[in-house]
N, C-alpha and C positions, 0 to 999 in steps of 0.2 A: 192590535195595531197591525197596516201589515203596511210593507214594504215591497216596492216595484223596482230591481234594480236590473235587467237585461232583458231584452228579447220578450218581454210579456211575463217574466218568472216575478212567480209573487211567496214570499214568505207571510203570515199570518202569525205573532206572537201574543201569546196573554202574557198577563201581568206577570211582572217578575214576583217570586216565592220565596220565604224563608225551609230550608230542607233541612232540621235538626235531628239529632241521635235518635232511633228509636226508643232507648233506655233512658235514665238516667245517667247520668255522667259524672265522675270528679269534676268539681270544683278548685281548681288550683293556679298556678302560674311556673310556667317552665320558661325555662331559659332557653334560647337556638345556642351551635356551637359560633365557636370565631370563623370560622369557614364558614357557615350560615350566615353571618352576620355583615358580609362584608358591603361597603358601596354599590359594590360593581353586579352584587345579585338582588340590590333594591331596586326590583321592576314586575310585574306581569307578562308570562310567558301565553299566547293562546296557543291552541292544538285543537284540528278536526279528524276526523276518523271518519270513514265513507263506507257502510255499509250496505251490500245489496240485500235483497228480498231473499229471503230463506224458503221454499216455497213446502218443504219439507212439512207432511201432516203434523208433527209435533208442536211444530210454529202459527200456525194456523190461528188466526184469532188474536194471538199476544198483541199488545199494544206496546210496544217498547216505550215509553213515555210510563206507564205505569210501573214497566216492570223494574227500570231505571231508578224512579224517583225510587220508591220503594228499599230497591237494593243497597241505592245511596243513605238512605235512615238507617240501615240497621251493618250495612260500614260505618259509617258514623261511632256506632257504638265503639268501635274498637277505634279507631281514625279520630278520637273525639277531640284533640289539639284541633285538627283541620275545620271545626264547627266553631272555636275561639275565635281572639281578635289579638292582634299584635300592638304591641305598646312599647315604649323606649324606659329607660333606666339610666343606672350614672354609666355617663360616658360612653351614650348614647346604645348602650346595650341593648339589642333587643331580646322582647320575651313574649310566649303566649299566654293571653290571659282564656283560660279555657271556661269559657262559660256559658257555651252551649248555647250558643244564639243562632247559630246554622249557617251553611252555604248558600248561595243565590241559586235558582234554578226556575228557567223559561223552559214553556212548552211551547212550540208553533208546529206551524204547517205549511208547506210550500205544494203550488202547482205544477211541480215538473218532478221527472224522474232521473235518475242517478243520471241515467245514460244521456241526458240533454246537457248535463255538464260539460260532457267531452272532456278536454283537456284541461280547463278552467281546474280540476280537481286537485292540478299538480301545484307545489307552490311555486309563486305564491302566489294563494288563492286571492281574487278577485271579489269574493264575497262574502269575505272573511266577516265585515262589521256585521253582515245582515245575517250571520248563520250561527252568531255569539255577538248578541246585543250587546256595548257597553251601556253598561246601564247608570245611569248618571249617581257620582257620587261614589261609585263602590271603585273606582279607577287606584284609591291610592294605599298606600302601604300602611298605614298606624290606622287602627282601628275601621277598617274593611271587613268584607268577608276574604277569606285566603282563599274561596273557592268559587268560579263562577261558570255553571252548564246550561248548556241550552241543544235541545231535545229536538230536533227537525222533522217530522215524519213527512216521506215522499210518497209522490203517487203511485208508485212502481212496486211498494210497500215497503224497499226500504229503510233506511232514516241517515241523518248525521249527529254524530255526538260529537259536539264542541265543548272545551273547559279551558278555562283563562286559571293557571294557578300563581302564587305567589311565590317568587323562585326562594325568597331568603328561607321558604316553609320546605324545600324537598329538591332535589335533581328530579331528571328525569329517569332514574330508574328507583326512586321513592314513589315517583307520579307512578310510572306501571303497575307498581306493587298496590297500591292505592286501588287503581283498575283493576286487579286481577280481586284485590277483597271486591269490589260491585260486583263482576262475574262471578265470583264465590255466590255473593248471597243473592244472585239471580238463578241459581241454580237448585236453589232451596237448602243450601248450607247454613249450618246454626254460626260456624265461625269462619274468618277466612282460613285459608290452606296455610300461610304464611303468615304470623301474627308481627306485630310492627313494633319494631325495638326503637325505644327516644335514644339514651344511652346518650346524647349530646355531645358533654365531658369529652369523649373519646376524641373529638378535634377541638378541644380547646387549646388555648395558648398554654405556655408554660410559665411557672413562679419560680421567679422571674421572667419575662419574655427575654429572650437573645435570636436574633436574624443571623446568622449560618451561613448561607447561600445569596448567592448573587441573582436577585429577582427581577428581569427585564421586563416581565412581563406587568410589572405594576412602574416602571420605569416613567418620568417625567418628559416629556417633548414638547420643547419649545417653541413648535409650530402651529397654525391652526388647522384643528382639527375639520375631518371632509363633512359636511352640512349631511345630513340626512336623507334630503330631499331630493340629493343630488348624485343619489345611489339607486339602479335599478338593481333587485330583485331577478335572479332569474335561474332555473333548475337546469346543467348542464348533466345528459348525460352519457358516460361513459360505455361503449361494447368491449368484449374480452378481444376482438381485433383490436381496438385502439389503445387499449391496455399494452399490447403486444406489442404496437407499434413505438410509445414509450418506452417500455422496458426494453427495444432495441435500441433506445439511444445511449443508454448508461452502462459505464465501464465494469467490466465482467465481477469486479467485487461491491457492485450493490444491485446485481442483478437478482439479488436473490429480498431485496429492498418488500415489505408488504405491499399490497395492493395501495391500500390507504396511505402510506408513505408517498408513497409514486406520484397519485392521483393530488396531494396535497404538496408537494414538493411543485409539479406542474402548475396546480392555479394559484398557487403564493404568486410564482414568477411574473403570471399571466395578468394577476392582479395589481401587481408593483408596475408592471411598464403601463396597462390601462389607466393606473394615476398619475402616471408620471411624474415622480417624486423627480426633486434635483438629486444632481446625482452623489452629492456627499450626503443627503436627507437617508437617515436610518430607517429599513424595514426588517417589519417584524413579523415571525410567524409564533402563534400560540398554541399549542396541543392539550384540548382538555382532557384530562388522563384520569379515571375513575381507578380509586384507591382501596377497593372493597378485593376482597379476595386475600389471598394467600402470597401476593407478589411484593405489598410492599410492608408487612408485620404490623399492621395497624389493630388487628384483633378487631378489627369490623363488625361485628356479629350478623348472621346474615338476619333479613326483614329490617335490620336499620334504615330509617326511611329519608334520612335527613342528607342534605347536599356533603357527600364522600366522594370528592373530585378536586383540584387545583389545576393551576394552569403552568403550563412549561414552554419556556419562549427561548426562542433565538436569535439573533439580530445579525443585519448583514448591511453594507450600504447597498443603495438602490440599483446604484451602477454596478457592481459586481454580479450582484443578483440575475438584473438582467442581461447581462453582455457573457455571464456564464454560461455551459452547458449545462443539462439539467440536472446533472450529475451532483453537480454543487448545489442544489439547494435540497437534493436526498441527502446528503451529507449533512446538511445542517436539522433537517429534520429527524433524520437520525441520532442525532446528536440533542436536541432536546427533550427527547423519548427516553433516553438513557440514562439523561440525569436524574429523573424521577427518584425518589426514595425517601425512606423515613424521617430523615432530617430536613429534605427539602419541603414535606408537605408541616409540618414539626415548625419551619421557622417561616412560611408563609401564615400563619396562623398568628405565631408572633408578631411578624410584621401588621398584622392586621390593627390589634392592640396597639403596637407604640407606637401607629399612625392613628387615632383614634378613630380606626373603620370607614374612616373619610377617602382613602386612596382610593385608586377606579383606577382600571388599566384605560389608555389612551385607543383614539379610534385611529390618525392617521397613521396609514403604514402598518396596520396592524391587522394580519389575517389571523382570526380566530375561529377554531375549526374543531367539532366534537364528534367522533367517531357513534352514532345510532345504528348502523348497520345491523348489529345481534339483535340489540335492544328492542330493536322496534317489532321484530319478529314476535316479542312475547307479549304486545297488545292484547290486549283481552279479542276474542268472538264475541264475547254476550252470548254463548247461542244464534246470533248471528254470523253472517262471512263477514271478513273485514276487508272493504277492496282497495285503500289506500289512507295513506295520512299526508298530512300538509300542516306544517308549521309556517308563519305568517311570523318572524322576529326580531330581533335587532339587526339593524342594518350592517353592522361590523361583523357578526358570527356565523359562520355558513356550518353546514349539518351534513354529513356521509351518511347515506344508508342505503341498503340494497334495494333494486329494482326489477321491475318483469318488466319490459315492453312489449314481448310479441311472446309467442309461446315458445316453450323452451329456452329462449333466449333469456341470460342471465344478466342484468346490467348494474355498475355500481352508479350509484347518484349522489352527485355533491350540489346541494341547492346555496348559491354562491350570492354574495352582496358585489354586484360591481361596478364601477364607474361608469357615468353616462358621458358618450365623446358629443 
């Protein structure tokens, strides 16, 4: 099939693939946790990665397409829930039915090289559908593939790896881990470096479920919600002068505020007056806060690959928000970072259950915002460079992560959903 979508650039796809375990695999059914489980991650996330031409003698020859699929089979082996299909239970539970039926994966070919991109690369991409076919049928949650890649090779020799995952199936630092076992076994590794812990349990609700904490961020609003269509997409970013220039506007005791504080304190605000709520209308900011480590006693184990994250919200009316300085909305963002803890992700969990999984945090007025920054640094190579990423995703959630624009120069980047005037 190929597809013609700018300036003469042509992609060339073969048939879409079943890509199954090398081995054999358990036969069984697992369960996701209640954090897994919930409404609001029943969707597909895509992601591109932009690799240039390695020119180096060792590279010479590889077909990345080969070396890919390949390395995906024999991840697999270990990843072998992610070759299942998901199916519902009482009260609407989900679980994996693992049974080694495989992930989708397209091979193509385009006529252009990295650098005819330009800017097109940054999100959000432009040609996202043609560079990660949806391929008809596999769009939905119960009984899909949870995994969908497609392999680009360019004239320049480099390629792009695209993969559409199923969020209720991993966060994004499951996804990495997942990536780093394919570079494993591109590399000629018998196993990955980090083996993948289910461990599920570890966020499930508790017996009896009881809610604790006062949760805004799954909070009801009576208003209708901003249409989809009627949100531009678009990558703002940040220099450590403008950085600077913010952090001169706030009062000497939250000067010492994170970068990402700052930067998300600023476009909550930026985004509240762009929609112009009335000014009693409640806004909200949400800080996706990853619970793996040693900060909030969860006993995480590391290589657990399953979504270990919740959301922490704060609310403000619109008019305070905006007619504040910015000082006041680092305050409130500080303030929903703080409350994070055992109990609070403990009775999120709960609430999932005695709402039966059906709740979904609301989109107006609601900035949701996920720190990638570190994260994205530990993208796989492949053996390849890796020259950027571009997430293409819900119109409500915007993404922090680090950026290079010019040499030397360091820039942070918040790729932001915002109002069209």
């Amino acid at each position: 099939m190929v597809f013609t979508f700018s300036r003469g650039l042509l992609v060339t796809r073969k048939a879409p693939e079943l890509i199954v375990p090398e081995r054999p695999t358990p036969r069984e059914v697992k369960q996701i946790s209640d954090i897994d489980d919930q409404e609001s991650l029943r969707f597909q996330i895509p992601l591109l990665f932009f690799y240039k031409n390695d020119p180096s003698p060792s590279m010479q020859g590889r077909d990345p397409v080969k070396v890919i699929r390949e390395a995906i089979s024999k991840a697999l082996v270990f990843y072998y829930p992610l070759a299942g299909r998901l199916k519902e239970g009482y009260n609407r539970k989900l679980m994996v039915e693992c049974n080694a039926e495989g992930v989708l994966f397209i091979e193509a070919d385009a006529n252009f090289t990295l650098e005819q991109l330009g800017d097109d690369i940054q999100p959000p991409c432009p040609y996202l559908n043609q560079l990660i076919y949806d391929v008809p049928g596999s769009e939905g949650i119960l009984g899909c593939p949870l995994l969908l890649i497609q392999v680009t090779r360019l004239t320049c020799g480099g390629f792009i790896f695209a993969i559409r995952f199923n969020h209720t199936m991993c966060d994004a630092f499951g996804l990495v881990q997942f990536l780093k076992a394919i570079e494993d076994m591109a590399r000629g590794e018998r196993s990955p470096n980090l083996f993948p812990i289910w461990q599920r349990q570890i966020l499930n609700a508790r017996n009896p479920p009881q809610v604790t904490c006062i949760h805004h961020e799954y909070d009801e609003i009576n208003t209708n919600e901003v249409p989809s269509d009627n949100m531009a997409h678009k990558s703002f970013f940040f220099s450590l002068k403008g950085i600077k220039a913010l952090r001169n506007q706030l009062p000497f005791h939250l000067k010492d505020c994170s970068t990402f504080e700052l930067l998300l304190a600023f476009l909550w605000k930026c985004r509240t007056i762009a929609l112009k709520l009335q000014p009693e209308e409640i806004a909200k900011v949400c800080c996706i806060v990853n619970v793996r480590g040693k900060s909030y006693e969860m006993d995480i184990p590391p290589g657990y690959c399953g979504n270990a994250f919740t959301f922490s919200a704060v609310c403000s009316k619109a008019e305070q928000l905006c007619k504040n300085p910015i000082g006041y909305a680092v305050e409130l963002v500080k303030k929903a970072k703080a409350q994070m803890n055992e109990e609070y992700i403990r009775s999120a969990a709960d609430l999932m259950v005695i709402k039966g999984r059906r709740i979904k945090f609301s989109t107006r007025g609601n900035f949701i915002v996920s720190d990638l920054r570190n994260l994205l640094y530990k993208v796989p190579k492949q053996e390849w460079r890796a020259w950027n990423s571009c997430t293409n995703m819900l119109a409500a959630v915007s993404y922090g992560k680090a950026s290079r624009r010019a040499k030397g120069v360091d820039d942070s980047r918040i790729c932001e959903g915002f109002m069209q005037h």
